[in-house]
N, C-alpha and C positions, 0 to 999 in steps of 0.2 A: 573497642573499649569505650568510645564516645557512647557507644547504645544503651551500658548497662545503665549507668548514669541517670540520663534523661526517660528512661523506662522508669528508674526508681522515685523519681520526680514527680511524674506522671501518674504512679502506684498507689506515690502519698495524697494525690490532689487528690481519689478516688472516696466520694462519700462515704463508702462503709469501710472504707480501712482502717479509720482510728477506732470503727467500734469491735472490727475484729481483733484488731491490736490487746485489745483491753480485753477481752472476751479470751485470748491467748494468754493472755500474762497471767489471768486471772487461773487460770486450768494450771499452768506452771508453777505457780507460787501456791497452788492447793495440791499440786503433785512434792513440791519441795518440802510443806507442812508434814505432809504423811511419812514422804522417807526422816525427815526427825525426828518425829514421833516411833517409828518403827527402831530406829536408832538406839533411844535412848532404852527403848523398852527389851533389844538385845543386850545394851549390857547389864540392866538390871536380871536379867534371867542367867547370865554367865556370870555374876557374879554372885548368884544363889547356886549354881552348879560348879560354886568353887575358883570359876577362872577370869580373869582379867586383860579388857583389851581396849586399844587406845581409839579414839573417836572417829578416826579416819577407815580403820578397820569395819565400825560397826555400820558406816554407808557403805562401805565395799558391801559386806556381807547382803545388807538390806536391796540394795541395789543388783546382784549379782542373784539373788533369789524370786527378787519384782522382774526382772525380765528373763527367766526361768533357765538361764543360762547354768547357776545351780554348778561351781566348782566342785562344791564337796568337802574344800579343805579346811572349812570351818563347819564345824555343826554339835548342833544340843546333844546331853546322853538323855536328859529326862521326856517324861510325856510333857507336860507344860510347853517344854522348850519347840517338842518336835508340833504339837497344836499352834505355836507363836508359827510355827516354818509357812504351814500349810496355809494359817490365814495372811501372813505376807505372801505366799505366793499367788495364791488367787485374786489379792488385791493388782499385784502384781501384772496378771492378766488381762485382768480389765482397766486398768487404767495404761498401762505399758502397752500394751498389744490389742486392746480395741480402741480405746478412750482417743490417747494420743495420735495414731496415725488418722484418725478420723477429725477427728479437732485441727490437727494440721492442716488437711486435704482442705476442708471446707471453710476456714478462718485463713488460713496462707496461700497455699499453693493453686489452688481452684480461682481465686481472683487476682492471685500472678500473674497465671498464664492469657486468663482474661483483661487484664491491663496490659498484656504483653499484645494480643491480638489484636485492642483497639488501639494500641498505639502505632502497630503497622497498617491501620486503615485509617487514612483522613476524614476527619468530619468535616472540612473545609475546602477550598481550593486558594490558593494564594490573590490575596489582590492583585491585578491588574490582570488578570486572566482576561483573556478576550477570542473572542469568534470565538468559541467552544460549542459542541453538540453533546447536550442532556441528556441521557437516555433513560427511563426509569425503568425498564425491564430488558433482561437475558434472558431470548429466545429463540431460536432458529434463526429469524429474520434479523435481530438484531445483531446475532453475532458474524452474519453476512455484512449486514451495515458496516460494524467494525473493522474487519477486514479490508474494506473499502476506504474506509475515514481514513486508515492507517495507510496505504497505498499511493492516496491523495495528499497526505501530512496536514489532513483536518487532527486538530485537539479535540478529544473526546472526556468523557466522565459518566461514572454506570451510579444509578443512586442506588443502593438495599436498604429496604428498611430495617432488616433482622442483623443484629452483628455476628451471626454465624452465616449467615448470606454472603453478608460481606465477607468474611476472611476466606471461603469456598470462592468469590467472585480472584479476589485480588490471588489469592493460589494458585488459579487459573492464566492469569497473568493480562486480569484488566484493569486499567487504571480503576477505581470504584471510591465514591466516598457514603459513609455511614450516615444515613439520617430518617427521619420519619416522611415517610411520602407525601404527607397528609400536612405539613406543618410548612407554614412559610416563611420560615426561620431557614430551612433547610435548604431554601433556591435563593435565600438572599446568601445563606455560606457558601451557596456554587456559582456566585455572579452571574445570574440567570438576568438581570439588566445588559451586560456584555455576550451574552450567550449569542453564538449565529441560530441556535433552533433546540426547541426541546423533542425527544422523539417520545413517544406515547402508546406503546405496544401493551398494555395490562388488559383486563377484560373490562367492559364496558363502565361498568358502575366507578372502578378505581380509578380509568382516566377521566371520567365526568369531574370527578374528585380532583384527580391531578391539576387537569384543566383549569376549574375553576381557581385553583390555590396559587398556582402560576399566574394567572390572568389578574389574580389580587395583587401580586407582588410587580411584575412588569406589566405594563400594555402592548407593548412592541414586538414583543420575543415571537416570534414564529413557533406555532405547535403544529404539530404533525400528529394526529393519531389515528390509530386504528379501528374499526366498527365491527364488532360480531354480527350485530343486527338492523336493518336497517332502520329501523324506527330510532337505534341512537343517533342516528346522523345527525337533525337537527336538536338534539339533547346535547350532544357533544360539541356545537358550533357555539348553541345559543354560551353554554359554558366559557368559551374561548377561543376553542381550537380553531385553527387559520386553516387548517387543510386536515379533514375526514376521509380515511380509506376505508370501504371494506373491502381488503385483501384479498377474503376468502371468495367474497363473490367476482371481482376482479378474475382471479384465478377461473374459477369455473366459466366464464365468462369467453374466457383468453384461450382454454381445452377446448367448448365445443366451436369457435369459430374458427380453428385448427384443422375441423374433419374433411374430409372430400365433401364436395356439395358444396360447401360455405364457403371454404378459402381454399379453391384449383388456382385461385389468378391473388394479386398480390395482395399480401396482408401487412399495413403499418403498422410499424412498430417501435418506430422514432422518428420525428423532428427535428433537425435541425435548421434554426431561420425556415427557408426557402427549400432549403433541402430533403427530402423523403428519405428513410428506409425502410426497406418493406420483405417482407420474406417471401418466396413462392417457393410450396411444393411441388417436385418433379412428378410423383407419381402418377404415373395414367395421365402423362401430359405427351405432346409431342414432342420434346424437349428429350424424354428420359431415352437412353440408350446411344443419343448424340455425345461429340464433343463440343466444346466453346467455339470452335474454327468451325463446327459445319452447321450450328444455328445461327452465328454472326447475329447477337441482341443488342452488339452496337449499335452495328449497323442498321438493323431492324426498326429498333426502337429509341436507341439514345441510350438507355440505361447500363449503370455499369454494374459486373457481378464483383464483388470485394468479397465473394467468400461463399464456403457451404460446408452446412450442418450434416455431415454423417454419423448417425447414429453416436452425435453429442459431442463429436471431435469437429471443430472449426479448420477450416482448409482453406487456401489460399491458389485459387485456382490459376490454370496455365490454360493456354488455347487447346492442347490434347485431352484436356481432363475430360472423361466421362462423364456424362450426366447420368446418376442410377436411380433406380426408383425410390430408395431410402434416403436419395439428398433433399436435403432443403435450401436450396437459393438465398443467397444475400442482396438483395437488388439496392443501388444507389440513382437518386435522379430526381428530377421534376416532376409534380402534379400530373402534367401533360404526357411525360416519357412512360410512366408509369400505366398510366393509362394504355397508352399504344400495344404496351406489355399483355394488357387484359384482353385486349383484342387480335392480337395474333395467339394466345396460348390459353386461354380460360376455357375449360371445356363444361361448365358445369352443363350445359343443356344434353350432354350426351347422358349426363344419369336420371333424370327423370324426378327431380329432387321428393317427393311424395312416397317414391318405390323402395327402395331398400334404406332400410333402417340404420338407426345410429344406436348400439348398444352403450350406454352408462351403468358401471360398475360403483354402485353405493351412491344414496340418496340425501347425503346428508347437505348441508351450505354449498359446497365446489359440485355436487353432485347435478343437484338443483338450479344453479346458475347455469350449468352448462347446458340443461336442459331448455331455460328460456332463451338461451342465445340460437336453439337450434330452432324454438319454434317461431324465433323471429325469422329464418330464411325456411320455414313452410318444410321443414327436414324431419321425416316419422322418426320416432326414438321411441327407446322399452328403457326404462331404470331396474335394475335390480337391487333389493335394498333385503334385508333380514329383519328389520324392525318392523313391526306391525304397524303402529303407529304410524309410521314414512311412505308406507301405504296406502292405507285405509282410505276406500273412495277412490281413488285416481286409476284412470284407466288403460293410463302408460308405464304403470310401476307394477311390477311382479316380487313377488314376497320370498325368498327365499336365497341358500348359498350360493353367490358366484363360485364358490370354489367347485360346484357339483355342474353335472355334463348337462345331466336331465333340468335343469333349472337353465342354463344358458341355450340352449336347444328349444325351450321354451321360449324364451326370450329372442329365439330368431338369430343367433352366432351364424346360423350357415348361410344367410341371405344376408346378413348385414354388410356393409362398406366400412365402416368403420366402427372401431371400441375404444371408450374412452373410461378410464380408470383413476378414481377419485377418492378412495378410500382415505385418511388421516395416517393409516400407518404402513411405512413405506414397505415393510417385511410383507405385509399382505400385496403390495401395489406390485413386486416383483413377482412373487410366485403368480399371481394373475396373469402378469404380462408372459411369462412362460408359459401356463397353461393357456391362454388363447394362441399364442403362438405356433402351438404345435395342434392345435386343433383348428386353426387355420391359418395357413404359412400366407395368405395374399393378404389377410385384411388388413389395416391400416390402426393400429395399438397408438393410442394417445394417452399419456398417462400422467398425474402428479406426482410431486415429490416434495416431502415436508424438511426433510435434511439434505444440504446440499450435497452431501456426499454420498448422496445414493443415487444421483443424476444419471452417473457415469455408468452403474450397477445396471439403471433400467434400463438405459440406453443396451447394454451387455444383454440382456435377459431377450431383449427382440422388441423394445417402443420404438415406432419412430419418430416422434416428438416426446418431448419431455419435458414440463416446464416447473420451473424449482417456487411456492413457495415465498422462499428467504429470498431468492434470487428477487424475485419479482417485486418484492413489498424496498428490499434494499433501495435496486433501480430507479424504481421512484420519487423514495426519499435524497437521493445522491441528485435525481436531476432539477430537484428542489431545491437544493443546499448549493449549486454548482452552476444556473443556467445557463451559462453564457460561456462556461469554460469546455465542459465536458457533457458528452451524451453520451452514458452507458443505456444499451439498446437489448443487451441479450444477457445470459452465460459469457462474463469477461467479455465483451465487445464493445467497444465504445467508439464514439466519434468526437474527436478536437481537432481546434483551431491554431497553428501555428505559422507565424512569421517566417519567410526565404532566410534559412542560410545563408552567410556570404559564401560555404564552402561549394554552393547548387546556383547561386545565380548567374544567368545567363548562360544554363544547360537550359536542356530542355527535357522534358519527364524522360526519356528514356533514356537521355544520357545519366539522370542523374541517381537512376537505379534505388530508387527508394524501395520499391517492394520487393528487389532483390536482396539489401542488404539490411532490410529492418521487418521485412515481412508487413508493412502497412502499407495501404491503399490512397493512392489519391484520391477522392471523389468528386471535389470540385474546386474551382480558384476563386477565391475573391480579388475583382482588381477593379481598382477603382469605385467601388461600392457594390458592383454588380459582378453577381454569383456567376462560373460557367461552369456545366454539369458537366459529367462524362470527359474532363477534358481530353484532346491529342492528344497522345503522347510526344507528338513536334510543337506542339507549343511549350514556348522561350520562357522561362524563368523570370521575371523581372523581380526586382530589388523590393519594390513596393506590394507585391503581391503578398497572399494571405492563403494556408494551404489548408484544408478541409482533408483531415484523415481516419482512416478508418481501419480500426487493430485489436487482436488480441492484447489484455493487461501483459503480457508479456513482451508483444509487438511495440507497444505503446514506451514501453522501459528502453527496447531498445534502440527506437527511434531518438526518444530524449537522452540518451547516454552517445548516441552519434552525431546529434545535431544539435 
């Protein structure tokens, strides 16, 4: 009941309401005119056809014929009377049944429901708002972002500049406030001086814009944006921005240093301090077809496995677990240990890195990067792309359907080592991943993903890697926003730092069954200022100790819900 009230409040403050007001009244008091006039001029006509009726009748009559409703139980004997019927009726029509319901709609009810809309969408955020994350666009990446802010108990805010943006944004069920992107009005109503970070995912030109308009209003605020191209990087710095990504080339980047040849032995892909994580594929390694008890990488190398990638599902490994050709290793450890790692199992001299090719499936940004990341380790590649244009001149790009046999046969599918699939739209990214896969059951499918919920899909279809995207652009911003707390590394995988339980000290790690009973990994101790990688699991607990762990977003909940 409080709603209707302050909706109607809010209706009245609306600039064009008192002119619609008037512009109503105005249509009603010229509809009232008419049925009096109609009025009188019924009983003038019944009372030349003899009969007599009191005032209240002749609006009944009038009114009862204007909206063609037409009882019957009054009516003229003469022509005169029955010509008065028909031109009240038709007046009737059109002021009753076109005039009115349209005068309504678009003077009352059309800017109801539109004072109604904006007033479940804030144009402000309350004073004293603080550490918040800005967002100015809803996109793949960002609604990952979200997901993550929300998980962590970051305060978030989505700007639209459209008010039907907004009411689709906040429907959806994200916090969003209404304003013009462009106006610096709009980040001083979002406490963008208190803000922890604005995020900046629009196309090149609008966050230049963004950028500059924020950078007028705070100095301090942290931007984050995004780069289509690289020539905007220093357009977008000189503007503001604290921190420029190009995502997409990131991404393609991140695919071909994925393939056999480039990354057999360990590939980083998070920091923490002193800390390493690094993935290594089992494929066509020594490793694939052992368990953990009969390659001993402890004991080899120092480093510890906290987990592996099969075909997209994170696993929590035990001393019997197989190593299969589709896993990817989670490796945790030192600069040094890591190393050791690359020297007992890195096989790349066994392919000949020049000899069999790297097929790329679409030539576009991700397509292209992933290209130069191959020709940075001296790796032959064919692109296939279908735009002319994307080839034109280049002697590694072939013009034509991936989806066709004769065109990848072309391209070298039966000799290659590895395919790596880049296309923007995941629907084509999956049927590819299928038809390579049945046209060659051993090669090695590396594939994008622009929705994170089609990860799983291609993961299903036969990739075996799969890199999201949202995932990847989120990651980044998360380890920007968080450094010292959290290091998200993968697909939900993250590494933090937590202080000894009093319910775990002076156990010692296997007494204290942490990765039995919360499924996260120790990776290493802080004690006394100095990191130990890989620890015993007979090493003692101490009170002052600092624990380095490593878990699925799920592992991670339920660690902090035990400890």
């Amino acid at each position: 009941m409080k709603y209707i009230p302050s909706l109607l409040v809010y209706f009245m403050q609306e600039r064009t309401t008192k002119r619609n007001i008037i512009l109503l009244s105005k249509f009603f008091l010229t509809l009232a005119i008419i049925v009096g006039i109609f009025s009188v001029i019924f009983h003038v006509i019944m009372l030349y056809e003899g009969r007599d009726y009191s005032w209240i009748t002749g609006i009944y009559w009038t009114l009862t014929v204007m909206s063609t409703l037409g009882f019957g139980d009054i009516t003229f004997s003469t022509d005169l009377g029955l010509i008065f019927s028909l031109i009240v009726l038709l007046s009737g029509i059109l002021l009753l049944l076109i005039m009115l319901p349209f005068s309504f709609i678009r003077f009352f009810y059309a800017p109801w429901l539109s004072a109604q809309a904006k007033a479940r969408t804030p144009h402000e955020l309350p004073e004293g708002t603080t550490e918040h994350i800005i967002i100015t666009n809803i996109d793949p990446l960002t609604i990952n972002l979200i997901g993550k802010l929300e998980l962590y108990g970051f305060k978030y805010a989505v700007v639209a500049g459209e008010m039907q943006q907004a009411i689709e944004y906040f429907d959806r069920g994200y916090k969003v406030i209404h304003g013009d992107l462009g106006d610096p009005k709009t980040y001083e109503r979002m406490q963008v001086g208190n803000a922890a970070m604005v995020v900046v995912t629009n196309d090149d030109m609008m966050n230049t814009n963004i950028s500059f308009t924020v950078r007028g209003v705070c100095q301090h605020v942290p931007i984050v944006t995004n780069a289509d191209n690289d020539h905007s990087i220093d357009i977008l710095e000189f503007a503001g921005s604290t921190h420029v990504f190009p995502f997409m080339k990131m991404l393609g980047t991140s695919l071909g240093r994925r393939t056999l040849g480039v990354s057999m032995g360990t590939n980083i892909i998070g920091r923490f301090d002193q800390l390493l994580i690094a993935e290594a594929p089992a494929m066509r390694t020594p490793l694939e077809g052992k368990t953990l008890a009969e390659v001993k990488l402890r004991e080899m190398t120092g480093v510890t496995v906290v987990g592996g990638w099969e075909r997209g599902v994170f696993g929590i490994p035990h001393a019997d677990t197989t190593i299969t050709s589709s896993m990817v290793l989670v490796l945790a450890g030192s600069e040094e240990q890591l190393k050791k790692y690359d020297d007992y199992y890195c096989i790349d001299c066994e392919f000949g890195k020049p000899k069999a090719s790297v097929l790329i499936l679409g030539g576009g940004r991700v397509g292209h990067a992933a290209a130069e990341a191959l020709e940075e380790h001296d790796i032959a590649y064919k692109v296939v792309d279908k735009s002319t244009v994307v080839v034109k001149g280049k002697d590694s790009y072939i013009h034509g359907n991936a989806a066709e046999r004769g065109v990848l046969e072309q391209a070298g599918i039966s000799e290659a080592r590895s395919v790596i699939i880049t296309t923007h739209n995941d629907a084509v990214n999956i049927y590819l991943t299928i038809y390579c896969r049945q046209l060659r059951p051993d090669i090695q499918i590396i594939s994008r993903a622009t929705q994170e919920r089609n990860v799983s899909k291609l993961h299903r279809a036969g990739a075996d890697l799969v890199m999201s995207y949202a995932s990847m652009g989120a990651n980044v911003i998360m380890n920007l926003l968080n450094p010292n707390g959290v290091l998200t590394i993968a697909e939900e995988l993250s590494v933090f730092r937590v202080p000894i339980h009093p319910s775990i000290t002076g156990k010692t790690l296997q007494q204290s069954m942490i990765r039995e009973k919360t499924e996260c990994s120790v990776i290493a101790i802080n004690r006394d200022g100095i990191p130990i990688f890989s620890p015993d699991p007979q090493m003692e607990l101490l009170e002052e100790d600092e624990l380095i762990i490593v878990g699925t977003g799920h592992a991670e909940k339920s660690f902090k819900e035990l400890y």
